[in-house]
Each structure stands twice: as structure tokens, then as C-alpha cells.
ZAKE-114190 format. One record per residue (C-alpha): residue number from 1; residue in three letters; x, y, z. Coordinates in steps of 0.25 Angstrom, whole numbers. Layout:
% ZAKE-114190
R pos code     X     Y     Z
R NUM  ALA     X     Y     Z
...
***
This chain:
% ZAKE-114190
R pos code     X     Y     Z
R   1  UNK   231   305   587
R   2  UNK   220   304   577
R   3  UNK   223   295   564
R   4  UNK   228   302   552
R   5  UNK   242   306   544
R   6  UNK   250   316   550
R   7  UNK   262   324   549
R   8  UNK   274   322   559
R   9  UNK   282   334   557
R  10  UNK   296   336   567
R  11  UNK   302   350   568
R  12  UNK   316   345   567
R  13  UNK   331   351   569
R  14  UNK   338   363   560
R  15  UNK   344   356   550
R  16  UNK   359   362   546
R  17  UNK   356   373   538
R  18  UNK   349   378   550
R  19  UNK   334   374   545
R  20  UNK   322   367   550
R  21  UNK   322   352   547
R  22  UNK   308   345   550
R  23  UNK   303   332   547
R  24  UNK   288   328   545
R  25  UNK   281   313   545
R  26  UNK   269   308   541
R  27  UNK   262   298   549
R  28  UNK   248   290   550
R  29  UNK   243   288   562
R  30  UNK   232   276   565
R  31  UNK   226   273   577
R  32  UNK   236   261   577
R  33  UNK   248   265   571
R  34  UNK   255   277   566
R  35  UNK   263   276   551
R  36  UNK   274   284   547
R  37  UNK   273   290   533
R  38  UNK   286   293   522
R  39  UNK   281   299   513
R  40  UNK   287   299   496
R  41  UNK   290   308   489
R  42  UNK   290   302   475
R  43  UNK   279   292   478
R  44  UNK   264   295   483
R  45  UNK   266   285   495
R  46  UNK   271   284   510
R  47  UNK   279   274   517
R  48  UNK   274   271   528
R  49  UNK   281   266   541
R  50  UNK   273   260   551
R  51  UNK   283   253   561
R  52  UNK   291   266   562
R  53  UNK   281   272   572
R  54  UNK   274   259   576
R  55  UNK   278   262   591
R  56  UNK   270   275   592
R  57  UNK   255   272   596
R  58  UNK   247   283   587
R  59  UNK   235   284   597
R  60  UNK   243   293   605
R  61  UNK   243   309   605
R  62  UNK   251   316   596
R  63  UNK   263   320   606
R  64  UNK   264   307   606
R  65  UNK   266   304   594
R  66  UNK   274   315   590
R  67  UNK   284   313   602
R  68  UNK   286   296   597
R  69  UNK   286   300   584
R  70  UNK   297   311   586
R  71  UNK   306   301   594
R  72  UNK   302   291   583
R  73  UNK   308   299   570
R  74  UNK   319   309   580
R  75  UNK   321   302   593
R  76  UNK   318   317   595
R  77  UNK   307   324   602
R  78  UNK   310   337   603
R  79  UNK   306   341   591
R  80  UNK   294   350   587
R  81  UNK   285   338   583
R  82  UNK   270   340   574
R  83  UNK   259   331   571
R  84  UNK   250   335   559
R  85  UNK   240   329   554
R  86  UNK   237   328   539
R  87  UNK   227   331   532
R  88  UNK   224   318   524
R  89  UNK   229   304   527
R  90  UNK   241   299   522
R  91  UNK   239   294   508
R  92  UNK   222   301   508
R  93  UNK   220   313   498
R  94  UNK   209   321   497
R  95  UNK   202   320   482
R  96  UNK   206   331   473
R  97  UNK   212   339   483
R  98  UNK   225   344   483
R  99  UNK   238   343   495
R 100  UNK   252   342   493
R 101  UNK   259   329   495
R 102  UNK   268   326   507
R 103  UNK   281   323   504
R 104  UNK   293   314   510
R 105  UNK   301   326   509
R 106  UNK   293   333   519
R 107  UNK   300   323   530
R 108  UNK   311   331   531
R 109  UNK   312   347   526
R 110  UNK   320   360   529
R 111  UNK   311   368   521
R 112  UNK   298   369   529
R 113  UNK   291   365   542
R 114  UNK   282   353   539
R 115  UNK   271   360   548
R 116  UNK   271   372   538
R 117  UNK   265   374   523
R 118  UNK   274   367   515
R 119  UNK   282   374   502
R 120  UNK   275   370   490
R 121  UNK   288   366   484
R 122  UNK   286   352   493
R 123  UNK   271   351   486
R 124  UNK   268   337   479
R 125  UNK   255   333   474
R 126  UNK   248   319   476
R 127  UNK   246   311   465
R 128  UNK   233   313   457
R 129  UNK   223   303   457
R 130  UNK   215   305   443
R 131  UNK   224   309   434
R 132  UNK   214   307   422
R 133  UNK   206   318   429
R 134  UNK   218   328   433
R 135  UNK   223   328   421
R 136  UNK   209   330   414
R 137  UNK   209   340   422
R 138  UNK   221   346   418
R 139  UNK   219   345   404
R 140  UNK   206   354   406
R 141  UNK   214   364   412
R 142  UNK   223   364   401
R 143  UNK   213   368   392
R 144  UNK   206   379   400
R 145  UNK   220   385   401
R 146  UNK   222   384   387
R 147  UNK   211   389   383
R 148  UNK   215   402   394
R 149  UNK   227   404   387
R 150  UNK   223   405   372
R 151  UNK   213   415   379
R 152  UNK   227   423   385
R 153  UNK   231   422   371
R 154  UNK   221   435   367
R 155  UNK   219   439   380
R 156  UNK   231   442   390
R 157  UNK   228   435   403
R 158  UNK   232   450   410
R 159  UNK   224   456   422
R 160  UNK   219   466   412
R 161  UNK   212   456   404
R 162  UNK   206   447   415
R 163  UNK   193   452   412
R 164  UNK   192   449   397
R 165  UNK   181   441   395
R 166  UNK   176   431   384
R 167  UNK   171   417   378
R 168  UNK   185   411   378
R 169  UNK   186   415   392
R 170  UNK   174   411   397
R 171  UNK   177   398   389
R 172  UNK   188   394   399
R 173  UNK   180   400   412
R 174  UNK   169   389   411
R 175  UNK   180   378   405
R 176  UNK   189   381   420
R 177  UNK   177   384   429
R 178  UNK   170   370   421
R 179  UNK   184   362   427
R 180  UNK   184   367   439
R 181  UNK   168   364   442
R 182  UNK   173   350   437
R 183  UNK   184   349   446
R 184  UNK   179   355   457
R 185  UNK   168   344   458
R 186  UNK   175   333   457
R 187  UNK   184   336   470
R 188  UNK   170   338   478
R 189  UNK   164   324   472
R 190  UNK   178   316   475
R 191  UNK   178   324   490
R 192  UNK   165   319   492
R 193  UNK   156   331   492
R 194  UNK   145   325   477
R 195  UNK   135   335   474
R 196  UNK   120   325   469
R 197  UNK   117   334   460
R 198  UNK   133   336   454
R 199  UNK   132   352   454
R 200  UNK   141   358   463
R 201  UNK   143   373   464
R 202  UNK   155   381   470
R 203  UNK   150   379   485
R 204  UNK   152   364   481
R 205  UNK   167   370   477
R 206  UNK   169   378   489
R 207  UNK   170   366   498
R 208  UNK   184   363   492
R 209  UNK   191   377   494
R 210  UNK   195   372   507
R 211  UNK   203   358   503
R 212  UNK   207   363   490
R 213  UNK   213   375   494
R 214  UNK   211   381   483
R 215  UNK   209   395   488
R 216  UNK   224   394   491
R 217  UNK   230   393   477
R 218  UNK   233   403   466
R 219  UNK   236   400   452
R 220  UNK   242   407   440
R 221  UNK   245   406   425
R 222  UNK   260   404   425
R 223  UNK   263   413   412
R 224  UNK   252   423   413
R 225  UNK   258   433   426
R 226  UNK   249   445   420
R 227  UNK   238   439   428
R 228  UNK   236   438   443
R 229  UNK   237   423   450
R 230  UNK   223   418   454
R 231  UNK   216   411   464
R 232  UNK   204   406   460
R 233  UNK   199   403   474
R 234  UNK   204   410   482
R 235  UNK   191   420   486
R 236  UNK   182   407   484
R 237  UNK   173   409   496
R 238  UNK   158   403   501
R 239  UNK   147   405   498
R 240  UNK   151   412   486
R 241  UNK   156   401   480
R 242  UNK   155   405   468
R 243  UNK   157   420   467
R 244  UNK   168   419   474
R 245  UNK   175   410   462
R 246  UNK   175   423   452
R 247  UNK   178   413   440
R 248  UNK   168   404   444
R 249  UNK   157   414   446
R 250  UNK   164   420   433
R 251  UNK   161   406   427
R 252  UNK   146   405   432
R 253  UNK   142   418   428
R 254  UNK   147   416   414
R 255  UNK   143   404   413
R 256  UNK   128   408   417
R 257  UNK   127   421   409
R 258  UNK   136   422   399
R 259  UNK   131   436   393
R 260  UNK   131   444   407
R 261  UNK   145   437   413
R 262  UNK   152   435   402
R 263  UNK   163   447   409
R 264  UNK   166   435   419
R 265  UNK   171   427   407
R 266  UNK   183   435   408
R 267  UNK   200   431   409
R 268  UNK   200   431   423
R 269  UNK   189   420   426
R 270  UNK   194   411   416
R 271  UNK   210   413   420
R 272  UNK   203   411   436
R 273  UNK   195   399   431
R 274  UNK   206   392   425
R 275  UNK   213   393   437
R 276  UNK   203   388   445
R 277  UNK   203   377   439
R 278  UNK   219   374   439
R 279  UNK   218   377   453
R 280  UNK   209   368   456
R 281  UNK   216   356   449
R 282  UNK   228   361   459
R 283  UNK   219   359   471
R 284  UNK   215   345   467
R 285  UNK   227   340   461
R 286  UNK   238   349   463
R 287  UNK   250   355   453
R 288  UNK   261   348   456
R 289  UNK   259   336   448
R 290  UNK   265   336   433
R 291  UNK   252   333   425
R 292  UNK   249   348   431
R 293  UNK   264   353   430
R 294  UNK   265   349   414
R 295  UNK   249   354   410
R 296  UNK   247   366   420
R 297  UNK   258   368   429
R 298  UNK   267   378   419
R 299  UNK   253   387   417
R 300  UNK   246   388   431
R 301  UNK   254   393   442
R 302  UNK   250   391   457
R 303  UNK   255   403   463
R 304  UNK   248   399   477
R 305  UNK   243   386   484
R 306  UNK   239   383   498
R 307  UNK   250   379   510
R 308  UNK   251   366   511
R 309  UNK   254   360   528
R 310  UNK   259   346   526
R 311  UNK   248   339   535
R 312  UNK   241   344   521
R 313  UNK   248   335   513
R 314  UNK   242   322   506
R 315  UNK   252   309   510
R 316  UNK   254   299   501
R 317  UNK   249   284   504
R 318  UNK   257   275   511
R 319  UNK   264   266   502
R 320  UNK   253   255   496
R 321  UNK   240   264   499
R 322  UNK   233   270   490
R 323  UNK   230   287   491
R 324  UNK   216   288   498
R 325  UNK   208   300   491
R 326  UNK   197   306   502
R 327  UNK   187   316   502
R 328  UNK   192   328   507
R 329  UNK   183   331   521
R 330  UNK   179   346   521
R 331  UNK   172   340   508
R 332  UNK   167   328   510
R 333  UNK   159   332   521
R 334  UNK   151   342   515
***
């Protein structure tokens, strides 16, 4: 077996009510010893056993291990045994990119198969590193939407007025697509991929689509239902980096010639690049945590995110380490 954490998941008996009880454990393995994992539910940590599978050699294959394994936990070994990796160590997290935590609740459920998505109701975030930086973030998001709303104020945000165009909207268009050029450079320098001349362009952006995801979420103001939900890259496609983010092209095109795009400084780009730019706070930090549920969480709505496998999710340290931030490798190594 290759060194790594993965995810020991046991298809267990139907539990009274008649339905299906499974159980799932984390475990490292080394190339002398394999750990077994509890996860906290209220703490960002593991506890770790190491004596409770000391008998099992982990240089062996992974029938192997799952049969010992099995008798270890059930003196059982007829059950439908998995062994998943995951896709980061446990306690390593990718920089600025989101995934779910894993929980100790996980270990025993009734409400879904561990080897299947898992409901968004068991979602929890990691803990942000730079909260200084999330929450200036944050506060800039605060503003642009703001600054939205006193637009909605004269102009009802309706499908029939997306197309009104003006220097207020187009105020708030360079203000998100400004945050989101920001943002989306720093996750590239801290995953490792540093431009020398520090000018990145949307083909520099297009190599996160992939680990963030992003194409997979819709978002949504909470009390405005007249308008459509949006997905601000969901059509983002190469090599039409650009063109393919409307709101961006919107932005550039303004931006470059004013007096024959102003049209493009319209409603829709402006809702679209705000969203863009909640969006992808969500895809670096996640919405789950209260600084976002007090200052945006009553006003955007996600209405759709990706499905989430538990060999996904981030695990948290064992108890006395310290959370290891890597460079996420589909972007590193370009």
C-alpha cells in the first residue's frame, strides 16, 4: 500500500428501523506503521491511536489490510469492506482552496453511504488561516453590494431592466471585477504558480477552475426572486478565457473604451460580477463560518455547490501538529 490517509468505510447491518448503518475510519498508513484516526467534532484535531492496530504490517496489500482491519474493529469479515484514499493528508490543506471537513459523526450514520456525495447539511469548514485578510475581504464585498443596492433603489433588479446601463453601474463592475483580479492572484502565488513580471491574465485564472470548482456553484440575492440565480463560471472555457467570462469581457471592454462599450456597463454584469466575487471568496474559504454568516450569509444565497465524496475532505491534525498548508499540484506544476 502506498503511504497516504485513507478512508476505511464498513457497509454494516440494517439497524432496527430497517435502515442502512455504516461506519467509516480514517487511518494513515507509513511504511512502518499504520494510525488510526478519531476525528473532533468540536475541535480542529485527531486523536490518534497508534497501539490499536500495531499488529497489522502496513507493507501489505490492501485485502490484506482490510480483512485484519475488519476482524480488528468487528471480529467480522463478511462485510462489504472499502479502502479510499484521500485526497490530502491528514491535517495538509491546500492554500485558499476550499473542501469540507470530516467529521467524527461520520463514523457511524443511518443517513448516507459514506462512499457516496455527502448531504450538505453534514458540511463544516476548516478553520481560516489569515483572518485579517478574509475579513478585508469581506468588508470589500460589503461595500460593492451596498453600493448594488442603492443602485436597486432607482433601478428594480428585474429581468426587464438587466440591460440598463450607467456610471454607477459600471462604478461597481470595475470595484468586483478589481477584487476578484486581486483574489484570484494571490490563490496562484501561494499554490505556487508566480508570474516575474506580476501580470497575470485569465488563462493564468483558468488553471484554478479545476481545484476550485467553481464552475459547479450558483449563487443568488436572498431577497431579490425577480432575477434568475447565476453562475458566473459555469460556461468558462479555454482558450477563450476571457470571452467566455461575459462580466469580465464586459469589464475589459469598458474599461478599454468607455464611449463605444459603455452598453456593457449594464445591471447584469455588475449583479454577475459581484457575484463573481462572492463566489469566489466561497471557493477559497467557504460559507459556513459566522464572520460570513453575520456580513453576507442573510444576502447571498448559494442555491448550488459541487458534491462533495468523503476522500475529498480535509482532516484535521492529530492532536499536537500543526495544519500543514500545500500547493495544490495541478498547479504547482505548471
Amino acid at each position: 500500500m502506498d503511504n497516504g490517509t485513507y478512508i476505511l468505510t464498513f457497509d454494516k447491518l440494517q439497524s432496527v428501523w430497517g435502515q442502512k448503518w455504516y461506519e467509516s475510519i480514517p487511518i494513515n498508513i507509513t511504511s512502518s506503521e499504520i494510525e488510526v484516526l478519531f476525528p473532533s467534532d468540536g475541535n480542529y484535531y485527531c486523536y490518534c491511536d497508534k497501539e490499536i492496530a500495531k499488529e497489522i504490517h502496513p507493507s501489505k496489500n490492501a485485502d490484506y489490510l482490510k480483512q485484519k482491519l475488519s476482524s480488528l474493529f468487528f471480529n467480522d469479515t463478511a462485510r462489504e469492506i472499502t479502502l479510499t484514499k484521500f485526497e490530502t493528508e491528514c491535517g495538509r490543506r491546500f492554500n485558499h482552496i476550499y473542501r469540507p471537513v470530516y467529521l467524527s459523526s461520520f463514523r457511524d450514520t443511518y443517513n448516507f453511504n459514506p462512499l457516496n456525495y455527502v448531504p450538505k447539511e453534514y458540511y463544516k469548514d476548516p478553520p481560516i488561516k489569515d483572518l485579517r485578510v478574509y475579513n478585508n475581504y469581506v468588508r470589500q464585498l460589503e461595500i460593492i453590494v451596498e453600493e448594488l443596492f442603492d443602485v436597486f433603489k432607482v433601478v428594480e433588479p428585474d429581468a426587464s431592466n438587466l440591460q440598463t446601463h450607467g456610471n454607477a453601474i459600471r462604478n461597481i463592475i470595475f470595484l468586483a471585477c478589481t477584487e476578484v483580479d486581486a483574489l484570484f492572484k494571490q490563490i496562484l502565488i501561494n499554490n505556487g504558480l508566480e508570474k516575474s513580471n506580476d501580470r497575470y491574465k485569465t488563462n493564468d485564472y483558468f488553471e484554478l477552475k479545476k481545484p476550485l470548482r467553481i464552475d459547479e456553484y450558483s449563487v443568488s440575492f436572498s431577497n431579490f426572486d425577480t432575477i434568475k440565480d447565476f453562475s458566473p463560471f459555469q460556461k468558462w472555457e479555454s482558450p477563450n478565457t476571457t470571452q467566455t467570462l461575459t462580466w469580465y469581457d464586459a469589464y475589459n471592454k469598458v474599461k478599454h473604451d468607455r464611449i463605444n462599450n459603455f452598453e456593457f456597463a449594464n445591471l447584469e454584469n455588475a449583479i454577475e460580477s459581484t457575484l463573481a466575487f462572492a463566489l469566489l471568496l466561497i471557493v477559497s474559504y467557504g460559507y459556513h463560518n459566522d464572520i460570513w454568516n453575520e456580513k453576507i450569509g442573510r444576502i447571498i444565497e448559494v442555491k448550488k455547490e459541487p458534491l462533495w465524496l468523503l476522500k475529498d475532505f480535509y482532516l484535521p491534525p492529530i492532536l499536537g501538529s500543526e495544519i500543514v498548508y500545500d500547493k495544490h499540484p495541478d498547479i504547482c506544476k505548471k
